[in-house]
PDB file with SEQRES, HELIX, SHEET and CRYST1 records, atoms N, CA, C and O in Angstrom:
SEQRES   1 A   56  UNK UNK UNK UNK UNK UNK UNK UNK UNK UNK UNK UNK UNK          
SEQRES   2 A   56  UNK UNK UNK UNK UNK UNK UNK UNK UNK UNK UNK UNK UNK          
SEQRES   3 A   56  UNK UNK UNK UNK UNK UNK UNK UNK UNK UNK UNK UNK UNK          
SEQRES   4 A   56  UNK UNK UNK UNK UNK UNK UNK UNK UNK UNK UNK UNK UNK          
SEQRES   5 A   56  UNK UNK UNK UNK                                              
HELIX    1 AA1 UNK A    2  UNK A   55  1                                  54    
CRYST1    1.000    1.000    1.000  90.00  90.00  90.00 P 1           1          
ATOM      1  N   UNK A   1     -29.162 -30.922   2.993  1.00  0.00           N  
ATOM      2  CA  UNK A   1     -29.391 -29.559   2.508  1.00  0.00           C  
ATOM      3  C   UNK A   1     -28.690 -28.531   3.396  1.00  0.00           C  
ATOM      4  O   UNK A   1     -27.885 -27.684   3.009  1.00  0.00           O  
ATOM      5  N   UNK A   2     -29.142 -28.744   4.718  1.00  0.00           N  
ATOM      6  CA  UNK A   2     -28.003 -27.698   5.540  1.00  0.00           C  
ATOM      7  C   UNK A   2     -26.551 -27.646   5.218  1.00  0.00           C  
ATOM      8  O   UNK A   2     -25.825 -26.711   4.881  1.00  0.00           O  
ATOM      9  N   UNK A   3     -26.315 -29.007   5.432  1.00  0.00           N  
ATOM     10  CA  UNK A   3     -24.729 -28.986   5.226  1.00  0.00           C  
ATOM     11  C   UNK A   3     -24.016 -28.013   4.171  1.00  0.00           C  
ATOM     12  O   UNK A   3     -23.103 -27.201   4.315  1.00  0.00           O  
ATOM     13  N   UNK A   4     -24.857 -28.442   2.934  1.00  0.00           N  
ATOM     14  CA  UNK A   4     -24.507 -27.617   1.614  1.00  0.00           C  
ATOM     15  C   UNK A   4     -24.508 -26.240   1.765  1.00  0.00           C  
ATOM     16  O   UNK A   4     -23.478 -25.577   1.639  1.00  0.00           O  
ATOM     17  N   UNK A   5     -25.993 -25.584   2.124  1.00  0.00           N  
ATOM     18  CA  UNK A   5     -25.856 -24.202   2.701  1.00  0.00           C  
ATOM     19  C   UNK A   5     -24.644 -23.643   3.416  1.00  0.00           C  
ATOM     20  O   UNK A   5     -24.141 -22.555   3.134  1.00  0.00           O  
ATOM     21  N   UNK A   6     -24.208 -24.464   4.363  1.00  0.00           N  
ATOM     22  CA  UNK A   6     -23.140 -24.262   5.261  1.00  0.00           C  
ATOM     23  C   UNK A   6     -21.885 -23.957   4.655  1.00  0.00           C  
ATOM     24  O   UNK A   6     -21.197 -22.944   4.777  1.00  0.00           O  
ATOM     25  N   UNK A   7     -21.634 -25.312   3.773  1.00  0.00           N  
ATOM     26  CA  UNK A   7     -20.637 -25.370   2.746  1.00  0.00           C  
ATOM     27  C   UNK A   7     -20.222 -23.533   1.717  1.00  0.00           C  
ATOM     28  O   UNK A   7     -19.256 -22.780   1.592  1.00  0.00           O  
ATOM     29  N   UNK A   8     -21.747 -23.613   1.201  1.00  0.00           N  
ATOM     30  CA  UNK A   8     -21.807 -22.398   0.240  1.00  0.00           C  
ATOM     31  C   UNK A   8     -21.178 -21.114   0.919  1.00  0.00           C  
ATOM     32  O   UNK A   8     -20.259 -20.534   0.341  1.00  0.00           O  
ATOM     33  N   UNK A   9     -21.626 -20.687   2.062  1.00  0.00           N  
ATOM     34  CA  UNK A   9     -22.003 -19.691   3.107  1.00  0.00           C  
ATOM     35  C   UNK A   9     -20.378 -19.666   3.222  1.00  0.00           C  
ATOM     36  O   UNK A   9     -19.980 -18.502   3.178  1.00  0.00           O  
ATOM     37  N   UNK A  10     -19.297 -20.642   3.359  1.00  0.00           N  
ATOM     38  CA  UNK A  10     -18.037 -20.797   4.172  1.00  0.00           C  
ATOM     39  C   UNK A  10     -17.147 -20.370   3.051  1.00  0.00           C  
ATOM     40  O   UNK A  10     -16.085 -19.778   3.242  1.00  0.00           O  
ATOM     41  N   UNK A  11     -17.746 -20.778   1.550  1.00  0.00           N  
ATOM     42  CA  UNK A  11     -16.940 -20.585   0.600  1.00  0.00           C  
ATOM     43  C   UNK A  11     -17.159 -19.042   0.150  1.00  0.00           C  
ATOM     44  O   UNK A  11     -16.403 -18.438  -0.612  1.00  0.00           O  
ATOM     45  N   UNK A  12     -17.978 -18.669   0.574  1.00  0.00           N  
ATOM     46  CA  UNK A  12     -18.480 -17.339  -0.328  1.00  0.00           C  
ATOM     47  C   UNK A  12     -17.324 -16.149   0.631  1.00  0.00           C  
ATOM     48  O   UNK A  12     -16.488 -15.369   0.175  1.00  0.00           O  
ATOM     49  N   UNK A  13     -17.762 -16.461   2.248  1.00  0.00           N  
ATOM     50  CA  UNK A  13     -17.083 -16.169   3.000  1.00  0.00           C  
ATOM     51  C   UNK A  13     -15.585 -16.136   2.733  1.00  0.00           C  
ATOM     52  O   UNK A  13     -14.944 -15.220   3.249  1.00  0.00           O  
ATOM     53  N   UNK A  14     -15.085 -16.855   2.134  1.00  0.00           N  
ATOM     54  CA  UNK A  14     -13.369 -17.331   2.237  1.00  0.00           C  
ATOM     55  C   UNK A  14     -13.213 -16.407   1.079  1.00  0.00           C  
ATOM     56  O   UNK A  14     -12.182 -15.736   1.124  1.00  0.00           O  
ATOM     57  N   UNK A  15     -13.976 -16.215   0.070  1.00  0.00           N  
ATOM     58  CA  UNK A  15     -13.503 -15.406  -1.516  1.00  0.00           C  
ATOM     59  C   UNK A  15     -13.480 -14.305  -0.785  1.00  0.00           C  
ATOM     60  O   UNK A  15     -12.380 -13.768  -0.653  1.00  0.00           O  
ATOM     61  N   UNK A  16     -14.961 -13.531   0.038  1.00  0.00           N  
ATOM     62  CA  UNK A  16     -14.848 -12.573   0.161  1.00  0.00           C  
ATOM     63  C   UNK A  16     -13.437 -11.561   1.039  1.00  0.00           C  
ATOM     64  O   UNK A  16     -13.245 -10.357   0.872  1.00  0.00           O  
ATOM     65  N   UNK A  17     -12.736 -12.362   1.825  1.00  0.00           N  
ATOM     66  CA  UNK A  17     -11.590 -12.311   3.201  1.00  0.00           C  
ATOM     67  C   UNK A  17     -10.980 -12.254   1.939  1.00  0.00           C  
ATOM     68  O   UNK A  17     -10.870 -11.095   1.539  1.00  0.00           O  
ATOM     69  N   UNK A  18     -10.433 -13.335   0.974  1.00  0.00           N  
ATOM     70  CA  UNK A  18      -9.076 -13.125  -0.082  1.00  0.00           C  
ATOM     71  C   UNK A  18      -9.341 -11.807  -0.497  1.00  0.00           C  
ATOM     72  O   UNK A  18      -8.596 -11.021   0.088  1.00  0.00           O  
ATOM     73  N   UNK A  19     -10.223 -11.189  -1.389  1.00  0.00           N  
ATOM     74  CA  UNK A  19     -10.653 -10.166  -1.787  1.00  0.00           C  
ATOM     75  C   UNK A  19     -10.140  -9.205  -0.912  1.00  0.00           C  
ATOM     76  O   UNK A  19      -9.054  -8.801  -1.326  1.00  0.00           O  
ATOM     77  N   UNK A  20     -10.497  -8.667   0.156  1.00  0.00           N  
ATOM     78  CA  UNK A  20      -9.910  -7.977   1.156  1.00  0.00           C  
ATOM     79  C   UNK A  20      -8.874  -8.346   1.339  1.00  0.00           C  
ATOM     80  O   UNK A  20      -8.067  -7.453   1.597  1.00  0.00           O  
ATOM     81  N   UNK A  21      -8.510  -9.315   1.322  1.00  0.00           N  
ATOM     82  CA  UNK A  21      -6.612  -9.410   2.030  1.00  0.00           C  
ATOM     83  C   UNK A  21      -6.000  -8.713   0.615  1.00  0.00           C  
ATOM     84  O   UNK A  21      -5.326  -7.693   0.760  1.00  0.00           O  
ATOM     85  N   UNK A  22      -6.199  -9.194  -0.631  1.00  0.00           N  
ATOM     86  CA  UNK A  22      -5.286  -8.775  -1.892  1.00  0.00           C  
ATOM     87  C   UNK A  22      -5.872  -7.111  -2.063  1.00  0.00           C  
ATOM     88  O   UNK A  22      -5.217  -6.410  -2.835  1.00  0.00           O  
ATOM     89  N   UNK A  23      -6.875  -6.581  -1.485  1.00  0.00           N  
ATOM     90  CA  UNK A  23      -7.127  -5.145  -1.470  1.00  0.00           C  
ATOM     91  C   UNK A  23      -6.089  -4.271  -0.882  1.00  0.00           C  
ATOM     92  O   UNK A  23      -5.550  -3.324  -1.454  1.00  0.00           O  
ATOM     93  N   UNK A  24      -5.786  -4.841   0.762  1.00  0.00           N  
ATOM     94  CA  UNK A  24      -5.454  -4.385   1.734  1.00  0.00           C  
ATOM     95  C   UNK A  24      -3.742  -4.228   0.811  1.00  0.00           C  
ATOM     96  O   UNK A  24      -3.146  -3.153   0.743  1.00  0.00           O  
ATOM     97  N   UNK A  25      -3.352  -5.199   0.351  1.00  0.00           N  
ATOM     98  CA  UNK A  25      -1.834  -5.314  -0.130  1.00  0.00           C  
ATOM     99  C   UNK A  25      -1.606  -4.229  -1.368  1.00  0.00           C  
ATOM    100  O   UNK A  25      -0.664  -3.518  -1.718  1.00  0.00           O  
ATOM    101  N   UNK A  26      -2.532  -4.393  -1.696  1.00  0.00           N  
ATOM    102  CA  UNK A  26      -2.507  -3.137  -3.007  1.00  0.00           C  
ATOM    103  C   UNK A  26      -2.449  -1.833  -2.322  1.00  0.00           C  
ATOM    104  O   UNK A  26      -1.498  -1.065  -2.464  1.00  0.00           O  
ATOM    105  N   UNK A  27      -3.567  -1.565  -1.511  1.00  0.00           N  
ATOM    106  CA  UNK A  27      -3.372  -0.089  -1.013  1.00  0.00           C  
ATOM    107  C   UNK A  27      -1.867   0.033   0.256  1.00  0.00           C  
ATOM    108  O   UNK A  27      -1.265   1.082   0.480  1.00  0.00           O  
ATOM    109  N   UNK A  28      -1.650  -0.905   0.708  1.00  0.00           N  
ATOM    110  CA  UNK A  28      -0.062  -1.116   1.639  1.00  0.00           C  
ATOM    111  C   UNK A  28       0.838  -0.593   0.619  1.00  0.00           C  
ATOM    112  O   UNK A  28       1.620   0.332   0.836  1.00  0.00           O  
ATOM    113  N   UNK A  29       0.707  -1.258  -0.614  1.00  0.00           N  
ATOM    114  CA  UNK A  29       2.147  -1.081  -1.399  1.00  0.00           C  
ATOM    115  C   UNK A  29       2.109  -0.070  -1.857  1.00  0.00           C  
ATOM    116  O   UNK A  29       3.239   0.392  -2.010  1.00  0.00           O  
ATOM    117  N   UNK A  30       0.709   1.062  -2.436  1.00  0.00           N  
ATOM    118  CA  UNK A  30       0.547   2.217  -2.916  1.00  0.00           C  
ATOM    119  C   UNK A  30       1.122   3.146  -1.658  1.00  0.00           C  
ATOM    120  O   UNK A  30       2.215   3.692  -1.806  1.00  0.00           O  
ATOM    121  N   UNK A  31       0.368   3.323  -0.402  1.00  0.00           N  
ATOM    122  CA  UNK A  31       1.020   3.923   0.473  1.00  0.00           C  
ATOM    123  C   UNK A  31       2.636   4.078   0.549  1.00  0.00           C  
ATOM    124  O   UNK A  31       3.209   5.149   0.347  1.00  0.00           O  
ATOM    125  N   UNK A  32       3.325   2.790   0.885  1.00  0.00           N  
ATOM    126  CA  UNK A  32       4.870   3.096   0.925  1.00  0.00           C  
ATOM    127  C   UNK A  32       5.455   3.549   0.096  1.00  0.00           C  
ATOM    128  O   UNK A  32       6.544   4.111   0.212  1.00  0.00           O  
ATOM    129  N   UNK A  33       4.740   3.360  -1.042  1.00  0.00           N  
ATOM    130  CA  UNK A  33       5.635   3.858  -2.411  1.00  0.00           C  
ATOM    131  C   UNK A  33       5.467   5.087  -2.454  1.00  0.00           C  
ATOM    132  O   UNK A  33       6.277   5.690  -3.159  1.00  0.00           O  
ATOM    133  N   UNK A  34       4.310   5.978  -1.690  1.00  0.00           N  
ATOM    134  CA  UNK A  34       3.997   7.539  -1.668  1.00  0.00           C  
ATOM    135  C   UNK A  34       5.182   7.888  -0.555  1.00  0.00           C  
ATOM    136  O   UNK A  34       6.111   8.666  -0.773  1.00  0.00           O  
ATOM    137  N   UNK A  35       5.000   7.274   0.483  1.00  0.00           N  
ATOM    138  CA  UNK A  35       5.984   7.914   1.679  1.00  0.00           C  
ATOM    139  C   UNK A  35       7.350   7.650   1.044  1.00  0.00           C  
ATOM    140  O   UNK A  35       7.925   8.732   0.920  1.00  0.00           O  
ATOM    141  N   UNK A  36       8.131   6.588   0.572  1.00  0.00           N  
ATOM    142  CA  UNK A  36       9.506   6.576  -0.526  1.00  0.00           C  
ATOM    143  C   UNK A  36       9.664   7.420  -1.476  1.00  0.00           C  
ATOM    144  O   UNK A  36      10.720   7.524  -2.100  1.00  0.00           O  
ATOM    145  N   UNK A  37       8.285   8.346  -1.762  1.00  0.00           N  
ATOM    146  CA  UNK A  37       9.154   9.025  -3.094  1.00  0.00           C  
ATOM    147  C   UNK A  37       8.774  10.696  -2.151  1.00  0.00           C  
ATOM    148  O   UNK A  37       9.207  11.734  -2.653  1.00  0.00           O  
ATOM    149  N   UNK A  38       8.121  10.747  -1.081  1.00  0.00           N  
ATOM    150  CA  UNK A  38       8.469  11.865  -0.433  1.00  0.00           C  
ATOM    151  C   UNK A  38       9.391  12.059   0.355  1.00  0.00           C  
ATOM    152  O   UNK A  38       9.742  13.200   0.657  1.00  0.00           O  
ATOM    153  N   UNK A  39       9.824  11.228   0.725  1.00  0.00           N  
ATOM    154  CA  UNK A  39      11.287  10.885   1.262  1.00  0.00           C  
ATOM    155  C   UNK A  39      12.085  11.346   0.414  1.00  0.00           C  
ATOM    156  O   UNK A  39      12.449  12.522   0.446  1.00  0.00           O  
ATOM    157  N   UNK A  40      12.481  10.496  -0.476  1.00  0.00           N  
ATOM    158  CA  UNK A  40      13.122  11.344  -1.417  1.00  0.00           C  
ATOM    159  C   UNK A  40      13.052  12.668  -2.042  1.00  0.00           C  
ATOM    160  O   UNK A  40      14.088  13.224  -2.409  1.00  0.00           O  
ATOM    161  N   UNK A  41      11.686  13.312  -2.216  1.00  0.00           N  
ATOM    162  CA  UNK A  41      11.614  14.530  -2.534  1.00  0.00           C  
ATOM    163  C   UNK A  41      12.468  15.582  -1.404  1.00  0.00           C  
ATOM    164  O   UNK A  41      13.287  16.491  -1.544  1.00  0.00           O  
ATOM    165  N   UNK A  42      11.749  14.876  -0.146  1.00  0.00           N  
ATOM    166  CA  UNK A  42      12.571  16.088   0.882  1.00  0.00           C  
ATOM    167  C   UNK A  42      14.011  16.219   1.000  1.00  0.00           C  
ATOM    168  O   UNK A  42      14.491  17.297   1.350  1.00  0.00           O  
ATOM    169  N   UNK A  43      14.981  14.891   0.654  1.00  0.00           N  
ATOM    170  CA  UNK A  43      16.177  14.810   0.491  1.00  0.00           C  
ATOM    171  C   UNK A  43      16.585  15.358  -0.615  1.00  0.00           C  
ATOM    172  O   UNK A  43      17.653  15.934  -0.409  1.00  0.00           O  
ATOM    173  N   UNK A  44      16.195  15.458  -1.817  1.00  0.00           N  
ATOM    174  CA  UNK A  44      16.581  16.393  -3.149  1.00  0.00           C  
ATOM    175  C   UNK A  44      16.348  17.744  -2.603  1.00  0.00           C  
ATOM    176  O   UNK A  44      17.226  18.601  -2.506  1.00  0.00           O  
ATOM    177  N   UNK A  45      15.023  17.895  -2.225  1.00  0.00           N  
ATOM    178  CA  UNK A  45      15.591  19.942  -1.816  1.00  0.00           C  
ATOM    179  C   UNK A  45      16.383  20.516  -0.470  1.00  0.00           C  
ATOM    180  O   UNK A  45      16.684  21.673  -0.179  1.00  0.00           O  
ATOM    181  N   UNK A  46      16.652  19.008   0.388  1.00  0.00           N  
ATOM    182  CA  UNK A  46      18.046  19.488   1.100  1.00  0.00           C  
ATOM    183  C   UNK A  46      19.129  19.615   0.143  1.00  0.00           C  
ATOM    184  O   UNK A  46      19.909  20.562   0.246  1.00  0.00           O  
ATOM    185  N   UNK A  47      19.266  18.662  -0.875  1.00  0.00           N  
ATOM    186  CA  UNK A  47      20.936  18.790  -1.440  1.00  0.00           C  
ATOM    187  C   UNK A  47      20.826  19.923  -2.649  1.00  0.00           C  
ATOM    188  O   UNK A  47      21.845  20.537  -2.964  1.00  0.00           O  
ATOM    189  N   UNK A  48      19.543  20.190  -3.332  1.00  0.00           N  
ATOM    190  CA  UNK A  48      19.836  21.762  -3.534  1.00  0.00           C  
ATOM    191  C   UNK A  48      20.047  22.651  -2.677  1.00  0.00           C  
ATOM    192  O   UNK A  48      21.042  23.368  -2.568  1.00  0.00           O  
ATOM    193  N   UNK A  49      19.022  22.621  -1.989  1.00  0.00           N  
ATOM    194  CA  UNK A  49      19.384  24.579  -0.784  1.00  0.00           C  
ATOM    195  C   UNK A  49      21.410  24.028  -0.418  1.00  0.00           C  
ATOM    196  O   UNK A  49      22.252  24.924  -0.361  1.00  0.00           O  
ATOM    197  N   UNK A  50      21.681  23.046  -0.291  1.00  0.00           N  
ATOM    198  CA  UNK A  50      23.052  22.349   0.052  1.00  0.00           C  
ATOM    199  C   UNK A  50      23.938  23.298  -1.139  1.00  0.00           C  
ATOM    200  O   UNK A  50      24.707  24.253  -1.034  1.00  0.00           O  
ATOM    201  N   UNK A  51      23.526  22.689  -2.039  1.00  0.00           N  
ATOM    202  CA  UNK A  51      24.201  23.458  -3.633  1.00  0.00           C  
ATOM    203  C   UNK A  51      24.352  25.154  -3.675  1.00  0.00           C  
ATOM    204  O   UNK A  51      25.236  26.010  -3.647  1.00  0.00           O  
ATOM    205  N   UNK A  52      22.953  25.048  -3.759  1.00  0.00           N  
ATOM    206  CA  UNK A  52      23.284  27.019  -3.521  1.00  0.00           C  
ATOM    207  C   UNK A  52      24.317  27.845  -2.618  1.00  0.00           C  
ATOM    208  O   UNK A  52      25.189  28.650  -2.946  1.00  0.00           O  
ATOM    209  N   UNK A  53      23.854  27.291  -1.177  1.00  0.00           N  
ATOM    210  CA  UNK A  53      24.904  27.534  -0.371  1.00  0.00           C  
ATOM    211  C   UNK A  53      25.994  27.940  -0.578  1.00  0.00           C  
ATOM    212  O   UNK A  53      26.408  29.094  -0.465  1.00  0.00           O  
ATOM    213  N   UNK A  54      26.708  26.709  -1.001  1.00  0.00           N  
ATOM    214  CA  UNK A  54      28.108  26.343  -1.831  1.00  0.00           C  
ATOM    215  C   UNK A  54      28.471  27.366  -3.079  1.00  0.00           C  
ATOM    216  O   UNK A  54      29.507  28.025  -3.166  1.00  0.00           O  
ATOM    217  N   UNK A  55      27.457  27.347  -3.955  1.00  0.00           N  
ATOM    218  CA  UNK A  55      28.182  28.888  -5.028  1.00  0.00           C  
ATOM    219  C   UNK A  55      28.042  29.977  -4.494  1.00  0.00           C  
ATOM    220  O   UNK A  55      28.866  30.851  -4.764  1.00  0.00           O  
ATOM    221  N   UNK A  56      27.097  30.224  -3.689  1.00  0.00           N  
ATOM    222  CA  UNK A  56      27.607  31.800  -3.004  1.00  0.00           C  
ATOM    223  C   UNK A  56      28.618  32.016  -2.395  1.00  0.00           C  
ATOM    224  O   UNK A  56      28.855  33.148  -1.974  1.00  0.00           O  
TER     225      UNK A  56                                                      
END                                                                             
């Protein structure tokens, strides 16, 4: 009977860690993809104010 408990306890344990690891990767990949497209935002309104410049 212990053993089994033990067993249960190790497995419940192991779902719960995957769960968190595939959480952690979802919110990783949401993050970079925010900092990549502000990156890019700040580089588009350098190469406008760049543009204006230029027709005056």
């Amino acid at each position: 009977m212990l053993t089994d408990m033990v067993t249960c306890s190790v497995m419940i344990l192991s779902q719960s860690q995957v769960l968190y690891f595939f959480l952690s990767l979802s919110q990783k990949k949401t993050k970079t993809k925010q900092k990549a497209n502000q990156r890019r935002r700040r580089r588009s309104r350098k190469r406008r104010r760049k543009r204006k410049r230029k027709k005056r």
